[in-house]
C-alpha positions in Angstrom: 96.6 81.4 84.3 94.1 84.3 84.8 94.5 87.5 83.7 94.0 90.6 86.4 91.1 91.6 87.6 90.4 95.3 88.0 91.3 96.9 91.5 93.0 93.9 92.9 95.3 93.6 95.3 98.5 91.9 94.1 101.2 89.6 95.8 104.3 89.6 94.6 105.4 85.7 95.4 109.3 85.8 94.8 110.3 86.1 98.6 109.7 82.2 99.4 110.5 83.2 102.9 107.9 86.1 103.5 105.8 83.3 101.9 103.3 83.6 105.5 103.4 86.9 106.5 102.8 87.7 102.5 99.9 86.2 102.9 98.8 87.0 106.0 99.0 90.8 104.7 96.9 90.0 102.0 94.3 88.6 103.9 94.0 91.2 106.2 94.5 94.0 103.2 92.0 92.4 100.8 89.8 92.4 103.7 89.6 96.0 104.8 89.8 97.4 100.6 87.6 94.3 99.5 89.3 93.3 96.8 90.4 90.4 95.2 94.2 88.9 95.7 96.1 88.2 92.8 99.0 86.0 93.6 101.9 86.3 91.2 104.7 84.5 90.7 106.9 85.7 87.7 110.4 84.2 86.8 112.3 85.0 83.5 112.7 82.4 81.4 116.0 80.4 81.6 118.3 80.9 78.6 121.3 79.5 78.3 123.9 81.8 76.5 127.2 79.0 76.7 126.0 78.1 73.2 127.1 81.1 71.3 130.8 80.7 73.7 131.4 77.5 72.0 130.1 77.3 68.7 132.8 78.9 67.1 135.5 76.3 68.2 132.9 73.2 66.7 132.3 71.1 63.9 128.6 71.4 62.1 127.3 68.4 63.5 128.6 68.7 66.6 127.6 72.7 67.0 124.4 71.4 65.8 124.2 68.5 68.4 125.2 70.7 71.1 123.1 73.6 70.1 120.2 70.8 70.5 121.2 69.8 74.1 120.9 73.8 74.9 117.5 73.7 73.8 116.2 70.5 76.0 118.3 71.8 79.2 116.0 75.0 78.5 112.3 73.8 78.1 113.3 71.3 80.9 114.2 74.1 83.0 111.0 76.5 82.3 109.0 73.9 82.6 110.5 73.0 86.0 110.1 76.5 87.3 106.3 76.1 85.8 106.0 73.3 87.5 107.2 75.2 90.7 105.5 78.2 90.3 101.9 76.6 89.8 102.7 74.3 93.5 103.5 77.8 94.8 100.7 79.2 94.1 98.2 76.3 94.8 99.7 76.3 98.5 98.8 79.9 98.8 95.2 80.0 97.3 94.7 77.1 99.6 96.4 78.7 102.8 93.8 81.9 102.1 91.1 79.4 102.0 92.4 77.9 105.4 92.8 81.3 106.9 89.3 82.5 106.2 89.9 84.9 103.8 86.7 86.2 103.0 88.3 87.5 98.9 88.2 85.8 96.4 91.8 85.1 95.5 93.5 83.6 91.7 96.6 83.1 89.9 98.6 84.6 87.6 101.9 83.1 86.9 104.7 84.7 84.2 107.7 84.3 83.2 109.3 88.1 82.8 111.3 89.7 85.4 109.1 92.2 88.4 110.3 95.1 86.6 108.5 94.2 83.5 104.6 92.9 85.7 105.0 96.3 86.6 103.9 97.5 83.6 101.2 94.6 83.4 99.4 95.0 86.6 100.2 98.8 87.8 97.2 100.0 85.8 94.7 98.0 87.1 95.7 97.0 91.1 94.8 99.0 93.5 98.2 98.1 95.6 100.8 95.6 95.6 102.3 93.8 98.4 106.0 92.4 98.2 108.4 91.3 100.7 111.7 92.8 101.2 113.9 89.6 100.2 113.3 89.1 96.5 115.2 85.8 94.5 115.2 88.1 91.3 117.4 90.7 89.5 116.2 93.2 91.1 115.9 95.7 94.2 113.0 97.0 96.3 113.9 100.7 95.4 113.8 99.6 91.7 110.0 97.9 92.3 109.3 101.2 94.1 110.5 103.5 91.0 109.2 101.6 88.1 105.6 101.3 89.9 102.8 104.2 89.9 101.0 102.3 92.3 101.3 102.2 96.1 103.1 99.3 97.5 103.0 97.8 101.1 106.3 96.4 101.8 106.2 93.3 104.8 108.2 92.6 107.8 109.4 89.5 109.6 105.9 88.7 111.0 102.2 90.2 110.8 100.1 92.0 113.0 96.8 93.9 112.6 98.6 97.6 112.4 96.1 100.0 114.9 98.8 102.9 114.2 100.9 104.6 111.7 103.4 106.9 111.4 103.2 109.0 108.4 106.4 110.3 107.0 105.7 114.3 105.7 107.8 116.1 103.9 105.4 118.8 102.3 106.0 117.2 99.0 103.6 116.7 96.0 103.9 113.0 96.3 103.3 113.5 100.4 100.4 115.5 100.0 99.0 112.7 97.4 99.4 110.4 100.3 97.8 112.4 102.8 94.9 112.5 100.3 94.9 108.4 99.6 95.0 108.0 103.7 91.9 110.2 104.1 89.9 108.1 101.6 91.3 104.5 101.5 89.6 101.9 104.1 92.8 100.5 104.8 94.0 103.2 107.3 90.7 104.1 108.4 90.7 102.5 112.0 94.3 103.6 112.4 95.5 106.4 114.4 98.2 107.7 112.3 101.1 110.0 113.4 102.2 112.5 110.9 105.6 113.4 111.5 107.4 115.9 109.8 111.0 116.5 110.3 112.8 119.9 109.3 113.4 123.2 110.6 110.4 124.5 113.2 109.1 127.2 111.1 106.0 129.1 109.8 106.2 127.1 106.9 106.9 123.9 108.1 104.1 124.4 111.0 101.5 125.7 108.5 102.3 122.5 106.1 101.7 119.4 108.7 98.7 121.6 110.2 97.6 122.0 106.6 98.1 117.3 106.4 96.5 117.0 110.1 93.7 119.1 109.6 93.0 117.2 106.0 93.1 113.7 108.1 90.9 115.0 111.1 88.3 116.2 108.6 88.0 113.0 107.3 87.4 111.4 110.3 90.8 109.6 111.2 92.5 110.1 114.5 95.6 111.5 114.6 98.6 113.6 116.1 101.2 115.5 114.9 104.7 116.1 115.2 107.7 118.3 113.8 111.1 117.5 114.7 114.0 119.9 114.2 116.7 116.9 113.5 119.3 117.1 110.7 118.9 112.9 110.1 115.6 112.2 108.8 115.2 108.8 108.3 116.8 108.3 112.4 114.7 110.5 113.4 111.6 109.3 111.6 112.6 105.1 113.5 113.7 106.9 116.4 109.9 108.3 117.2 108.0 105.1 115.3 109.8 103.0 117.7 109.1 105.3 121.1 105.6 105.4 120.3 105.1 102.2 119.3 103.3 102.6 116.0 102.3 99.5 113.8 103.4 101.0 109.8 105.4 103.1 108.4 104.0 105.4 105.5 105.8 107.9 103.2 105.9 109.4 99.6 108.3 107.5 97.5 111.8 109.3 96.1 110.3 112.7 96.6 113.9 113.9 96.4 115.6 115.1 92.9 118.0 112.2 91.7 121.1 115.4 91.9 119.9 115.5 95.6 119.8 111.9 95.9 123.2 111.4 94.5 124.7 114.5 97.2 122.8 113.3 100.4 121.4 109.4 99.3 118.2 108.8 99.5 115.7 108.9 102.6 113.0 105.9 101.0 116.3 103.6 100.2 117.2 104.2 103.5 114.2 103.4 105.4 113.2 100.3 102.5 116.9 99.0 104.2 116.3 99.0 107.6 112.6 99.7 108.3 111.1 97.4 111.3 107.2 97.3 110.9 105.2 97.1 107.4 106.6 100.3 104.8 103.7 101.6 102.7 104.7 104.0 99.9 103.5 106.1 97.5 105.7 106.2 94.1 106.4 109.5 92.7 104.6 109.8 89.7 
């Protein structure tokens, strides 16, 4: 399989049934950021641990015997989820090709858990794209903690986003959003929507100014909002949904994990039950 290519996008291919709109995102991402989509499909290797259980209540030979059967039902098994992940990912290098994407597009297949890609490709892609139902150990919030990359999260379906709300909360991670939305081609034909919510203060006001005018300057049309409502994350749905606006953007776990643990978590929240594509920005 290929190794990553610098500044690539990658797609995380453990949600068989985002398999479409995971692609579809691509396509349309690798487009606007023109970059090349890696497509990875990563699934530990099967280990079967029933051997040790037993092999104190066997004979030699037959320890030995069964000890040997553990071994084929293992390679058989890798090599049937190789088998399964290289179909996988033929289908989707062909369903780019069929759907005109322009990007050149390779695989990379491995068998470690997401948590532990993470540390492979978050130096040298530019953003990765997963779906929010993944068949591994793992969580979205603990892709979205481990990673120093940002991350675009799919929905049900695609659509070309024209809009975005961006979720401000006059954090340091925020404020290195703000700064990646100014810059990056992907959001550049958006009007975005930065919402803050909080108290309506001179400090609050002065801070999602400070974020519009930042946008504005770099060309990107936008409005902006502070709402004075004690549940952020309703609050934050409740406006994306009445003005109709393609993406969701925040910071990632901006929160201390003491404040997390007292009030839960705002990004957790909104990874749950957010109803258009999530993009986020880890905390670093």
């Amino acid at each position: 399989m290929s190794n990553i290519k610098p500044n690539s996008i990658i797609t995380l291919l453990n949600s068989p049934e985002d398999m479409q709109v995971l692609l579809d995102t691509s396509i349309w991402v690798a487009s606007r950021l023109k970059s090349a989509i890696g497509l990875l499909y990563s699934k530990p290797s099967h280990h079967r641990k029933q051997a040790v259980d037993y092999s104190g209540c066997l004979t030699p030979d037959n320890e030995e015997h069964l000890l040997k059967e553990f071994a084929n039902e293992e390679h058989m098994a890798n090599l049937t989820h190789k088998t399964e992940g290289k179909n996988l990912l033929a289908k989707a290098q062909i369903y780019c090709a069929e759907h005109f994407c322009k990007q050149s597009t390779y695989p990379l297949q491995r068998q470690c858990s997401i948590n532990e890609n993470l540390d492979y490709i978050d130096d040298k892609a530019e953003l990765i794209i997963t779906g929010r139902q993944l068949t591994c150990e793992t969580t979205l919030a603990n892709i979205v903690r481990h990673s120093h990359c940002p991350i675009l999260v799919t929905h049900s379906t695609f659509k070309t986003p024209e809009s975005a709300l961006l979720a401000f909360d006059n954090k340091e991670t925020c404020h290195r959003l703000v700064e990646w939305v100014s810059k990056s081609p992907l959001t550049r034909n958006m009007c975005i929507h930065i919402v803050m919510v909080g108290e309506k203060n001179t400090q609050n006001n002065d801070a999602i100014r400070e974020a519009y005018a930042k946008l504005t300057q770099a060309g990107i049309k936008c409005k902006k909002k502070l709402l004075d409502c004690r549940d952020v994350t309703a609050a934050l749905l409740y406006y994306q949904k009445e003005n109709n606006l393609d993406m969701l953007m925040s910071g990632a776990f901006g929160q201390s994990r003491l404040r997390e643990w007292l009030q839960g978590s705002n990004t957790e929240k909104l990874l749950k039950i957010h109803q258009t594509p999530y993009l986020l920005l880890p905390k670093r």
